[in-house]
C-alpha positions as CSV (number, residue, x, y, z in Angstrom):
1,X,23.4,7.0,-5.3
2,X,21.3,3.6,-4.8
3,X,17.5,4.1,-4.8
4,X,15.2,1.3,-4.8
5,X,11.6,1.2,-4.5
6,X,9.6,-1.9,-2.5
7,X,6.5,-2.9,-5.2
8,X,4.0,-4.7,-2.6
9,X,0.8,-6.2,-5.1
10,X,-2.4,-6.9,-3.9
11,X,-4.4,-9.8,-2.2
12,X,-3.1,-13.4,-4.7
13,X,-1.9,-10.8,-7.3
14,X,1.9,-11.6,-8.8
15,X,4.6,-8.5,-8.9
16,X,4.6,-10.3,-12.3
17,X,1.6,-9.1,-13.5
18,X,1.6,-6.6,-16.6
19,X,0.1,-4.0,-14.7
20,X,3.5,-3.9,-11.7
21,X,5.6,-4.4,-14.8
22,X,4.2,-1.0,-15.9
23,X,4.5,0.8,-12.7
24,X,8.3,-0.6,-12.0
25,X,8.8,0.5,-15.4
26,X,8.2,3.9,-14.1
27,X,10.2,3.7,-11.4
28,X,13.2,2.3,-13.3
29,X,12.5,5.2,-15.6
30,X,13.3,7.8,-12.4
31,X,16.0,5.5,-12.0
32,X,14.7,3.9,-8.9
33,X,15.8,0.1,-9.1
34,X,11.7,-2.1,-8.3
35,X,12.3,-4.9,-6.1
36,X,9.0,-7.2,-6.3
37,X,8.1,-8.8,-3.4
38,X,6.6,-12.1,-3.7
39,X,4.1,-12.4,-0.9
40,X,2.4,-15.5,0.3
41,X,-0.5,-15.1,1.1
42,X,-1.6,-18.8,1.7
43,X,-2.8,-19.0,5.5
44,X,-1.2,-15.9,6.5
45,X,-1.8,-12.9,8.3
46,X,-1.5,-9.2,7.5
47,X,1.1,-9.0,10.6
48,X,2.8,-12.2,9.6
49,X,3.1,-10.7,5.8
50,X,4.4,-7.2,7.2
51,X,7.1,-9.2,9.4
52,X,8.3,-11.5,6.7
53,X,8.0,-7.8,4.5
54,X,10.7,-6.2,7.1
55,X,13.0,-8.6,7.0
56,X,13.7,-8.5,3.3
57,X,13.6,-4.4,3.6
58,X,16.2,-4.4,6.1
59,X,18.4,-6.8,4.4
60,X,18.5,-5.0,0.9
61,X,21.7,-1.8,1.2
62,X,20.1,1.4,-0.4
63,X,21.4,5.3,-0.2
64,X,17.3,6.0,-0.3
65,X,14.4,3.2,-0.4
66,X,10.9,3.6,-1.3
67,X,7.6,1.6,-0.4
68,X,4.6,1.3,-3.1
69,X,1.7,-1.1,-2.4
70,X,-1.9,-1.6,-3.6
71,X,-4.8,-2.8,-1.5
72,X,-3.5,-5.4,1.2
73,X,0.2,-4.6,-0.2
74,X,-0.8,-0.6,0.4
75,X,-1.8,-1.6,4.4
76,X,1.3,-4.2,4.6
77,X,3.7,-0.7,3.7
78,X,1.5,1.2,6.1
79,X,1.8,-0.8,9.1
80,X,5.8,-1.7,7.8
81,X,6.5,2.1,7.6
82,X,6.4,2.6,11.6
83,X,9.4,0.9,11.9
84,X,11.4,2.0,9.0
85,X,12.4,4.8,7.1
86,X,11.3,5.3,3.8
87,X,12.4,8.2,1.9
88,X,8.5,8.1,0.6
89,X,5.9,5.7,0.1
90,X,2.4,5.3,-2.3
91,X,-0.2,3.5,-1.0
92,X,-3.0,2.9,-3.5
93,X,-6.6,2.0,-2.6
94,X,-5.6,0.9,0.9
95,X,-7.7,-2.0,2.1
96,X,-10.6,-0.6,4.6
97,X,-9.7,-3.6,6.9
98,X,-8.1,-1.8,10.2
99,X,-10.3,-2.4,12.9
100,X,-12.2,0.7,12.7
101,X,-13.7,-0.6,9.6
102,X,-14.8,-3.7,10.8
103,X,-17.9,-2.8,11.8
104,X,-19.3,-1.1,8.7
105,X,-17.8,-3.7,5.6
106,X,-19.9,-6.5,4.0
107,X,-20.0,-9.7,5.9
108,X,-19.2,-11.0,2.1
109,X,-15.7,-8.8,2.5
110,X,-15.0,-10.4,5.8
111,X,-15.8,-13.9,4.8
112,X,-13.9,-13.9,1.6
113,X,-10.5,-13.1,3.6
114,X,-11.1,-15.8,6.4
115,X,-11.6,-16.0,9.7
116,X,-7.5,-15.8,11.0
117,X,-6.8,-12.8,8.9
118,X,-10.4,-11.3,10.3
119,X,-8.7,-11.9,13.5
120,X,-5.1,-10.3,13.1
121,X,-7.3,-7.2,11.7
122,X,-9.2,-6.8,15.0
123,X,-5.7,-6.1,16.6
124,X,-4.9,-3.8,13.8
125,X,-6.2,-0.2,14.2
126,X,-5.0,3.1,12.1
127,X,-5.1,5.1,15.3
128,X,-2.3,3.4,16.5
129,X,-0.3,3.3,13.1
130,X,-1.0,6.7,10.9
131,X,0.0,8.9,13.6
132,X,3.6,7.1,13.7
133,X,4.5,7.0,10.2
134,X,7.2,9.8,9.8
135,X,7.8,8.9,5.7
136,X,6.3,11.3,3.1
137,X,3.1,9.4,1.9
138,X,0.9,9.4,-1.0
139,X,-2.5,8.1,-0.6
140,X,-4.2,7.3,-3.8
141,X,-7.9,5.2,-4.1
142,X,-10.4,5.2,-7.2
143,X,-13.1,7.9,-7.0
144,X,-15.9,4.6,-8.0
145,X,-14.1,2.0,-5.5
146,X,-16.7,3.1,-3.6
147,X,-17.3,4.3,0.1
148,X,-15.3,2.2,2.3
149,X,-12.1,2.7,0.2
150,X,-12.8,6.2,-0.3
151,X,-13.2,7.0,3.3
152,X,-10.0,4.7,4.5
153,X,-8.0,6.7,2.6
154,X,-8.9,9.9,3.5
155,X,-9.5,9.3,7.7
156,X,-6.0,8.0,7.0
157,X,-5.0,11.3,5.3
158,X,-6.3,12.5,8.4
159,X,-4.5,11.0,11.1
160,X,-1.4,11.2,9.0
161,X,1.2,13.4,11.1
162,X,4.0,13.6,8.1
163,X,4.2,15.4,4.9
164,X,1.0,13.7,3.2
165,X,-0.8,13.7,-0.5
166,X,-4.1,12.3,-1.0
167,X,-5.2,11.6,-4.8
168,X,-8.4,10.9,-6.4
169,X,-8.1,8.8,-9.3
170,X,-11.4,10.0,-11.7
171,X,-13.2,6.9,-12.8
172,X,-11.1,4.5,-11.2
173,X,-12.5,1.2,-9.6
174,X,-10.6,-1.1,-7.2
175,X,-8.3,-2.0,-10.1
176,X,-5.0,-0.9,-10.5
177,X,-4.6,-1.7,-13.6
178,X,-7.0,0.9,-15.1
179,X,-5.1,3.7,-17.3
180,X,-6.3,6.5,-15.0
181,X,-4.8,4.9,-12.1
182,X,-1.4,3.6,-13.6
183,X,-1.1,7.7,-15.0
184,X,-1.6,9.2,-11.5
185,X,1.0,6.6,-10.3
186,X,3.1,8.0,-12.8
187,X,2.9,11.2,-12.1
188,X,3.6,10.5,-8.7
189,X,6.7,8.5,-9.3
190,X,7.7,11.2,-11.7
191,X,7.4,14.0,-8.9
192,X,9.5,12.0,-6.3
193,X,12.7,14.0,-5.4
């Protein structure tokens, strides 16, 4: 059986990064073949990113696939996930930038992602996506990312409609590569069926 698992990084981060070398490492070790994606992120949206994103899901052959993102990778899955069918997917320290959240983030948050992606995110609320996801998902943020992160996460848990996990990661930040978050990650991956 084929199994391969989608590694989506975060905002200008590299699959090649030491840190997604760990978790794909995981991954291969459950014998789940990691496909990096390569995003560019230069001048695009979080719509354009999660179009561009389907394309190369659809057109890799697999008996079961997988989704893993972090940050603006973890909302790129989310908003992918409606219109496929991931055996599972982990979304770590989804990125508080769906419409709901507009309103409460720092104007510093807003201005250092630009004024087109602040635009594609007005358009862009959970309401509309959580509910649809039908894939197993694993929610996973950093108990110090702090509040905005903290609550994304688990008002998506909420509004989640499919078989759902929500993890705290003790003395995380927004960092994926801290050793508490890349051991959850592997338990995770380790628990997948």
């Amino acid at each position: 059986m084929k199994r391969v698992v989608f590694v989506l990084p975060g905002f200008k981060h590299s699959p090649d990064r030491k840190i997604y070398k760990d978790i794909i490492l995981a991954f291969e070790y459950k014998r789940i073949k990691a496909i990096p994606v390569k995003i560019n992120w230069k001048n695009r949206t979080i719509s354009q990113i999660s179009e561009d994103f389907l394309k190369e899901y659809n057109s890799v052959s697999a008996d079961e696939k997988y989704l893993f993102g972090f940050s603006f990778g973890a909302v790129v899955a989310l908003i992918a996930s409606i219109k496929i069918y991931p055996k599972a997917q982990i979304l770590c320290s989804l990125s508080p930038y769906f419409k709901e959240d507009l309103p409460f983030i720092y104007k510093s948050w807003k201005k250092m992602i630009g004024k087109k992606r602040m635009e594609d995110f007005k358009n862009l609320s959970i309401s509309d996506f959580a509910p649809k996801v039908k894939t197993e998902t694993y929610l996973l943020y950093g108990a110090k990312e702090g509040k905005f992160i903290e609550k994304r996460a688990k008002d998506t848990f909420g509004e989640l409609r499919s078989k759902k996990h929500l993890v705290a990661v003790d003395s995380a930040k927004h960092d994926i590569g801290n050793p508490r978050y890349l051991d959850e990650i592997k338990k995770v991956v380790s628990n997948l069926n």
